[in-house]
VEXLOKE-618956 format. One line per 3 residues: number of its first residue (from 0); their letters; for each residue x, y, z of C-alpha. Coordinates in nm, 3 decimals, m for minus. Layout:
NUM> a> X,Y,Z | ...
This chain:
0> xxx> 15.591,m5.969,m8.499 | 15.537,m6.052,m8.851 | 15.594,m6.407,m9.005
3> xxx> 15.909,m6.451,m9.218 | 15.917,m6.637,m9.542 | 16.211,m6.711,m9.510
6> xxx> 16.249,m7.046,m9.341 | 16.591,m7.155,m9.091 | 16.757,m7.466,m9.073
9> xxx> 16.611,m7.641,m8.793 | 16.937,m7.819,m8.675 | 17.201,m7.731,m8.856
12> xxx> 17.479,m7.404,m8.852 | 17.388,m7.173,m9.085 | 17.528,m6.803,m9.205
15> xxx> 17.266,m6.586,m9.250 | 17.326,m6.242,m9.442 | 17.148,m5.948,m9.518
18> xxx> 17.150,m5.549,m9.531 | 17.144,m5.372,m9.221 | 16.763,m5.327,m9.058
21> xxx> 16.633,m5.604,m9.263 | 16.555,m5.804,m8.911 | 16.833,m6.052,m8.894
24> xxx> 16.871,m6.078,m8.530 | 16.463,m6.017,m8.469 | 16.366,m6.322,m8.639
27> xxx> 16.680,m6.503,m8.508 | 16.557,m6.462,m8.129 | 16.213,m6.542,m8.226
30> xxx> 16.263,m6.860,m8.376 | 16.513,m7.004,m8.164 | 16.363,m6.896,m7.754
33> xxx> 16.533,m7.163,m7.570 | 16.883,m7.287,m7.485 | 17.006,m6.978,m7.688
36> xxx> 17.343,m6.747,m7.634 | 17.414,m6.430,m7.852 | 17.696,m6.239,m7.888
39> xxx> 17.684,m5.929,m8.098 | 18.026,m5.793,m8.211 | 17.860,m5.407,m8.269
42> xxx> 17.951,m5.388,m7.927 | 18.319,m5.263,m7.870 | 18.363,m5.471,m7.582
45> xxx> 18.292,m5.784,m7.751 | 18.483,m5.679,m8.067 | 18.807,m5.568,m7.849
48> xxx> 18.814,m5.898,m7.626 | 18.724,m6.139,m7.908 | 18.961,m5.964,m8.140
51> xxx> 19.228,m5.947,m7.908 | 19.204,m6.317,m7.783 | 18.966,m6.535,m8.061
54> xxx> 19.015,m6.784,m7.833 | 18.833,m6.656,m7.570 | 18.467,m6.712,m7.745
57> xxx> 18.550,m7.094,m7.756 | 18.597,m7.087,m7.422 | 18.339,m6.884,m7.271
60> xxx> 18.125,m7.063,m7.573 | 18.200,m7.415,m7.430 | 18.098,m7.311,m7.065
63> xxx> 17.787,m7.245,m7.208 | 17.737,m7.570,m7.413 | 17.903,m7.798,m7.135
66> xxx> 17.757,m7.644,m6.824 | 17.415,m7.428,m6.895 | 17.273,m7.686,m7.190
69> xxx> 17.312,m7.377,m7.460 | 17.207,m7.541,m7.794 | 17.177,m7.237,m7.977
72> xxx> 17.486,m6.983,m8.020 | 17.397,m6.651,m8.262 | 17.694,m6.461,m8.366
75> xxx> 17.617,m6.123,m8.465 | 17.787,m5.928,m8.756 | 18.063,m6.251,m8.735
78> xxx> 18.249,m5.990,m9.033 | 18.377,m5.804,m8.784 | 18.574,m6.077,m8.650
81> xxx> 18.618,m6.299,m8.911 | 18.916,m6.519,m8.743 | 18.638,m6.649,m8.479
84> xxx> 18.564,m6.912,m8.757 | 18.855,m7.077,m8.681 | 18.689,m7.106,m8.322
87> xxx> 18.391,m7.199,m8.447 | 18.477,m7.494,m8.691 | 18.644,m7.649,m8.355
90> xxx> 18.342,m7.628,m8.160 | 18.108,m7.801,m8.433 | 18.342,m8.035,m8.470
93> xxx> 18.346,m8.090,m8.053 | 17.965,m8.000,m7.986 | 17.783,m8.128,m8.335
96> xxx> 17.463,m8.112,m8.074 | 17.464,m7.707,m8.072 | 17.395,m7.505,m8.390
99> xxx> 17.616,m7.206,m8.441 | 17.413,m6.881,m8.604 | 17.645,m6.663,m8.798
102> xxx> 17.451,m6.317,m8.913 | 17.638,m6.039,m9.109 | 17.595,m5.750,m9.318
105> xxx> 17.864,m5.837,m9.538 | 17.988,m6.144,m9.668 | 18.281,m5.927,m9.844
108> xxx> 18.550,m5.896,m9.540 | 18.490,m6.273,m9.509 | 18.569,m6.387,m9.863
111> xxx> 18.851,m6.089,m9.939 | 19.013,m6.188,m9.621 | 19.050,m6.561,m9.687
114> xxx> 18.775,m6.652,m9.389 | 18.753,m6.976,m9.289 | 18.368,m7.083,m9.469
117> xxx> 18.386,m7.397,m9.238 | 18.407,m7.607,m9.533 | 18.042,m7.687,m9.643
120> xxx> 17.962,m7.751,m9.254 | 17.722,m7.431,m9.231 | 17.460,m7.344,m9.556
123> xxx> 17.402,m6.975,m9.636 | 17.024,m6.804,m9.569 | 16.993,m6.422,m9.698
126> xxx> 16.740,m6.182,m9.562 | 16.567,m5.867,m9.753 | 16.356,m5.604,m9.641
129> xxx> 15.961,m5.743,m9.577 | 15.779,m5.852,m9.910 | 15.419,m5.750,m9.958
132> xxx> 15.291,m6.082,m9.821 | 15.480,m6.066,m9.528 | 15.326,m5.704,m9.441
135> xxx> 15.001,m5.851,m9.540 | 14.680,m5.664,m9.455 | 14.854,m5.321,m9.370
138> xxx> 15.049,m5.300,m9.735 | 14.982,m5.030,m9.933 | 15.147,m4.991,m10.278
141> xxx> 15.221,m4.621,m10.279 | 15.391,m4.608,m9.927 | 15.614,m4.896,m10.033
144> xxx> 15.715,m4.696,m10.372 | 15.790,m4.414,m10.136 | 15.978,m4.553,m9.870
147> xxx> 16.027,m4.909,m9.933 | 16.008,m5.202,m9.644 | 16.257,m5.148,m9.413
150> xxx> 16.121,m5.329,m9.097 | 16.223,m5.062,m8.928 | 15.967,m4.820,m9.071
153> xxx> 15.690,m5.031,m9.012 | 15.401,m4.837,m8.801 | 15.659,m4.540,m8.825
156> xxx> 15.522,m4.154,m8.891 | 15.593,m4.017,m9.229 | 15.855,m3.782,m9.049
159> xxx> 15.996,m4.086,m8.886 | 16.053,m4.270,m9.212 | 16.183,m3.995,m9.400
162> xxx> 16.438,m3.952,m9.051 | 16.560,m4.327,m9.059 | 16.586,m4.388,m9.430
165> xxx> 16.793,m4.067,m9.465 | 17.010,m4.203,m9.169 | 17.060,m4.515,m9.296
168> xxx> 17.164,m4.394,m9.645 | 17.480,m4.117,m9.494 | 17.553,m4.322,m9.168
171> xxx> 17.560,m4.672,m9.327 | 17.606,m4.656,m9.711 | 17.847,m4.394,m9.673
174> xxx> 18.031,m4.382,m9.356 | 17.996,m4.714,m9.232 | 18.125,m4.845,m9.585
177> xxx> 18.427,m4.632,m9.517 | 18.481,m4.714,m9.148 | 18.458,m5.101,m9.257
180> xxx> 18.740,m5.053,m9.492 | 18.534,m5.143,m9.821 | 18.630,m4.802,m9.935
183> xxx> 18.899,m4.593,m9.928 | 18.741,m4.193,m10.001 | 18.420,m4.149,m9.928
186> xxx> 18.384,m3.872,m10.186 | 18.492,m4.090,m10.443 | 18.224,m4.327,m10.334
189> xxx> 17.921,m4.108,m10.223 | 17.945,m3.984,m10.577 | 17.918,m4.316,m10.714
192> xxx> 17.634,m4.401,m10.522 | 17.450,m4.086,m10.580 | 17.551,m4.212,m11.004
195> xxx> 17.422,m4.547,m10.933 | 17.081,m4.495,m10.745 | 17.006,m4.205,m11.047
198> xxx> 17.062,m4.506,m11.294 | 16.860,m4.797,m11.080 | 16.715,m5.054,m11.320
201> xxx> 16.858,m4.916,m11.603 | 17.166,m5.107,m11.788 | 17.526,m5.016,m11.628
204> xxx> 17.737,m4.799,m11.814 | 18.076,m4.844,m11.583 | 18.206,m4.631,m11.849
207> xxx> 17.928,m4.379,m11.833 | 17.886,m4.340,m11.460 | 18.264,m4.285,m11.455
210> xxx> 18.267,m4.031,m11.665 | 18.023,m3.841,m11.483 | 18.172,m3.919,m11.114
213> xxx> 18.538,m3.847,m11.259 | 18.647,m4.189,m11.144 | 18.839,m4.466,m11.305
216> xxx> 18.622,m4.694,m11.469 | 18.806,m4.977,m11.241 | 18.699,m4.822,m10.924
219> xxx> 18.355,m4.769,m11.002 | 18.356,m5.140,m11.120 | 18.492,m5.246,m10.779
222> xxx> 18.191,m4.978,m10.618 | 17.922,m5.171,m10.763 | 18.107,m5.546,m10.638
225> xxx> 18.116,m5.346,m10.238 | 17.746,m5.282,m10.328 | 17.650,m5.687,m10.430
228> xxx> 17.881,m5.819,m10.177 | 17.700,m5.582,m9.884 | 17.374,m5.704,m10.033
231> xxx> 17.285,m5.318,m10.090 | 17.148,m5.446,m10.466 | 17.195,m5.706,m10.748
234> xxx> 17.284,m5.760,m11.091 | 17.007,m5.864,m11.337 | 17.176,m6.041,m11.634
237> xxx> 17.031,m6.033,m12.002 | 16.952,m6.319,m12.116 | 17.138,m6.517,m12.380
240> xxx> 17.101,m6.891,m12.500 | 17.505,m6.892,m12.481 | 17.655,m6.853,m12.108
243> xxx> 18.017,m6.710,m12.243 | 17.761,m6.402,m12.420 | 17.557,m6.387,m12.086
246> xxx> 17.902,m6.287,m11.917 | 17.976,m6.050,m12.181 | 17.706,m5.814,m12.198
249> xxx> 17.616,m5.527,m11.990 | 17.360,m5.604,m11.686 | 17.082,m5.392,m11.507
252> xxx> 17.170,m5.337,m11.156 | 16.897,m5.303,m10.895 | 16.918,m5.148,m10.555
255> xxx> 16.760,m5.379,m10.281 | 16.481,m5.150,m10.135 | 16.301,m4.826,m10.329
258> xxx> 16.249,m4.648,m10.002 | 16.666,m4.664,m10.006 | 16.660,m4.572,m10.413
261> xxx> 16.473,m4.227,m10.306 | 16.662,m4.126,m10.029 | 16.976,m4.163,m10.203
264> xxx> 16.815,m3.987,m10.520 | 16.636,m3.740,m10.211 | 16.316,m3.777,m10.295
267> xxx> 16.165,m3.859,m9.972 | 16.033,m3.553,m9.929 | 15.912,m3.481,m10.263
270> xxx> 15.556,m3.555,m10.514 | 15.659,m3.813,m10.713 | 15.623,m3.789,m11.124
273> xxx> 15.468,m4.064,m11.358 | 15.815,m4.131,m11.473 | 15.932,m4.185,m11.100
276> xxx> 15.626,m4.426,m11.006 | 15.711,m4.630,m11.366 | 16.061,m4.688,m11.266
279> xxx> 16.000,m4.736,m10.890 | 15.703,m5.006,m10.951 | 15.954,m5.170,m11.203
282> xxx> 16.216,m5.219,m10.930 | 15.953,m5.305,m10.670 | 15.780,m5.628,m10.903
285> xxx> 16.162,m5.699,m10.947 | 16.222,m5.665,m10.577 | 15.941,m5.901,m10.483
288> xxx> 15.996,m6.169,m10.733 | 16.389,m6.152,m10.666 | 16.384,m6.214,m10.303
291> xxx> 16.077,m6.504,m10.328 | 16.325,m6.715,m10.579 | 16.601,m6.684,m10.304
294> xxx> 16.366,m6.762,m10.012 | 16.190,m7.053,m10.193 | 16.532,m7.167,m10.297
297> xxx> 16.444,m7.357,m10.645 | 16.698,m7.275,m10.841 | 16.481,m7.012,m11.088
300> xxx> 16.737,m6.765,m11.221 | 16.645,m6.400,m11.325 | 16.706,m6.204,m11.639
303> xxx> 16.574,m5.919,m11.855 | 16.572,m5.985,m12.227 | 16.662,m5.715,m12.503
306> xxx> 16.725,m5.706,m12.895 | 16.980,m5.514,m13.079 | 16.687,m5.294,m13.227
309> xxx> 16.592,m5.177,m12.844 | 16.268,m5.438,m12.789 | 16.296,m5.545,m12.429
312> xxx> 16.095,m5.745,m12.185 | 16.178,m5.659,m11.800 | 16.150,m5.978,m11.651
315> xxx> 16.299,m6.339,m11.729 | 16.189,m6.653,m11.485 | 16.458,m6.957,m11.612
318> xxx> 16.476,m7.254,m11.435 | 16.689,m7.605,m11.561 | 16.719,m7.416,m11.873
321> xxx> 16.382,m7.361,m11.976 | 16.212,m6.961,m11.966 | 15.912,m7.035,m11.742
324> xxx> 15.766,m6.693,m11.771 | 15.832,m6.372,m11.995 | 15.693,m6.070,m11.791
327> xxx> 15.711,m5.684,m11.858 | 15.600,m5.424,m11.602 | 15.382,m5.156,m11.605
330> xxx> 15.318,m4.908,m11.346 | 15.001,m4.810,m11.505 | 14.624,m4.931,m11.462
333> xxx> 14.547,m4.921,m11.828 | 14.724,m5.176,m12.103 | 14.701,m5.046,m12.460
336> xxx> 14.885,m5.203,m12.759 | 15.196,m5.005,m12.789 | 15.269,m5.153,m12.464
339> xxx> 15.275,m5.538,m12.574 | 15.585,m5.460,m12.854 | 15.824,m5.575,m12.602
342> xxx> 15.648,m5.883,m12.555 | 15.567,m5.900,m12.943 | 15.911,m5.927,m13.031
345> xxx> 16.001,m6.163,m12.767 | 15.739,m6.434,m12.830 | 15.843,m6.401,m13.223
348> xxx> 16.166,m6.621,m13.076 | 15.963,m6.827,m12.795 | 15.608,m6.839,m12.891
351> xxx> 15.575,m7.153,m12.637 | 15.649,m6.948,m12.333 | 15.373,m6.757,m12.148
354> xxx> 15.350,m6.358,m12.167 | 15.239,m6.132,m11.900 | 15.220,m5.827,m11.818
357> xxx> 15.184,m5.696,m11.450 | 15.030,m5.395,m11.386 | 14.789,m5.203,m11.134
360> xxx> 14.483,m5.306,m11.326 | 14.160,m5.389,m11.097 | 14.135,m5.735,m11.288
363> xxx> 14.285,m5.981,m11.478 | 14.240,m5.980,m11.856 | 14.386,m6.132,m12.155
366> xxx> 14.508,m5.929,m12.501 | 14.669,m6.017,m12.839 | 14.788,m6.411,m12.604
369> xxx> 14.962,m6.165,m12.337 | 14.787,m6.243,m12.046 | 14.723,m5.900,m11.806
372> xxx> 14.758,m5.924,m11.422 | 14.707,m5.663,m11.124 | 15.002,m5.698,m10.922
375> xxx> 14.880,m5.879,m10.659 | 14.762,m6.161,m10.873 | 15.097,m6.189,m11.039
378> xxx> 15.296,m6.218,m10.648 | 15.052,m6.521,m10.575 | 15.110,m6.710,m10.950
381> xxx> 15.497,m6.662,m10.877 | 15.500,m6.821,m10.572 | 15.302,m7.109,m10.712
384> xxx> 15.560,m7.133,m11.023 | 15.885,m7.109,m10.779 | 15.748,m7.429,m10.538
């Protein structure tokens, strides 16, 4: 069992969400080993009773409490179900001595349907695939830009992987997405994704990708809210001194694992290009930096930066305001000049903020006040600068 970075709330209720296979209920029953009751509403039997009667959890859940010392009750997939908050808020509110663990997939069933959010009683935890760290030792770069971190995979066979990501993408990201009620056709929708994942990192074009899907720019719009709202990727905002232009302008959109980017894109099976390693290292630095600022909680906001004339830099770190860190990636080992214009034009408007670029470089090195880092290097800085 691998250590988390992701920390729990010792005592108090807590929702924690997170894409399917990222571990939710393993590090759940790890953490909390004693006094502990879990019910997992996957299971039709569950689902039926609880959705027939909500009721019935409160009761059953107050045996437990009253009469076997439970301190510790895990709800699983509590979207399913979502009126079983109403149960739940009572039993805080009765039992403030047991801690109620609410895991989920989705938070979008809950806050489309009206749920009950327990009104600031419970805080929110998310959960991603493993980060480098977390893998420690047995990381390796290239398998990770092949098939991502799915916990799942880990100490799986190459056939194995390729067998479970390409599961996961048409039983989950298609069907299941259906099945849930998030969307109506799944042709409409398993062309959009197929759109989206060809596009990963780049800028959204709603207009573009609906075009090419033959979809109403309002639906694919909608697609890519089911896709934040199931936590299957994330928006990465330019950056602008003026909030009311941040809102304005088009943002890059980022699926949440690359082994999930390739399968949709199926190229598990295949050699990949230069051009596929650039855009896949991009998205894993961005991966690894996104999901340390959520663990470490600090309130350090992402962004990429661009001009009007096409200069970009791929990575913003803002926190209270001020740009901690400009940083543009590089999947290569070598860092010439043409590579620094982003960064060029960008410290032309900040000159006081630091440059980097990250890289696969054996060492660290400094050129033209842009300061070069291997990868590795850069993940233990950034966990240093988010603390």
């Amino acid at each position: 069992m691998l250590n988390r970075t992701l920390s729990l709330p010792a005592k108090s209720s807590f929702f924690l969400f997170g894409p399917r296979q990222t571990g939710k209920s393993t590090l759940i029953k790890t953490t909390f080993t004693r006094n502990f009751w879990s019910v997992d509403l996957l299971y039709s039997e569950n689902f039926l009773a609880y959705s027939k009667d909500p009721s019935l959890f409160r009761k059953e859940a107050e045996e437990k409490i009253t009469h076997n010392r439970i301190r510790h009750i895990l709800v699983d997939e509590i979207q399913r179900v979502p009126v079983l908050l109403n149960e739940i808020q009572i039993l805080i509110q009765k039992h403030p001595e047991c801690q109620f663990i609410l895991t989920g997939s989705s938070a979008r069933k809950l806050k489309r349907g009206g749920a009950n959010f327990l009104g600031g009683r419970v805080v929110e935890r998310r959960l991603f695939p493993f980060t480098s760290r977390e893998i420690g030792g047995a990381f390796r770069l290239e398998d990770a830009l092949h098939f991502g971190t799915l916990p799942a995979l880990l100490e799986k066979s190459r056939e194995e992987k390729i067998e479970i990501l390409s599961a996961y993408v048409h039983i989950y990201l298609r069907e299941e997405i259906q099945s849930e009620g998030l969307s109506r056709n799944l042709g409409n929708f398993s062309r959009f994704l197929d759109m989206a994942a060809a596009q990963d990192g780049e800028v959204i074009s709603f207009s573009g990708i609906a075009r090419e899907a033959g979809l109403p720019v309002r639906t694919v719009q909608s697609y890519y809210e089911i896709l934040e709202d199931t936590l299957i990727g994330f928006r990465l905002e330019p950056w602008r001194k003026s909030l009311r232009k941040r809102l304005t302008a088009h943002a890059k959109f980022y699926l949440f694992d690359t082994g999930i980017s390739n399968a949709i894109n199926q190229r598990l099976t295949a050699r990949l290009d230069s051009m596929q390693v650039g855009r896949l290292f991009e998205q894993f630095v961005v991966l690894e930096t996104y999901r340390l600022a959520v663990y470490l909680g600090q309130e350090v906001n992402l962004f990429y930066w661009r001009t009007n004339h096409g200069a970009e830099v791929d990575l913003l770190l803002e926190k209270h305001g001020r740009i901690l860190a400009a940083v543009e990636i590089k999947a290569g080992s070598r860092i010439g000049g043409s590579q620094l214009s982003g960064l060029r034009a960008f410290r032309e408007e900040h000159l006081e903020v630091p440059c980097y670029i990250v890289c696969r470089a054996p060492r660290a090195f400094t050129v033209d006040a842009v300061k070069v880092l291997p990868w590795e290097e850069y993940l233990s800085l950034l966990e240093n600068w988010l603390k």
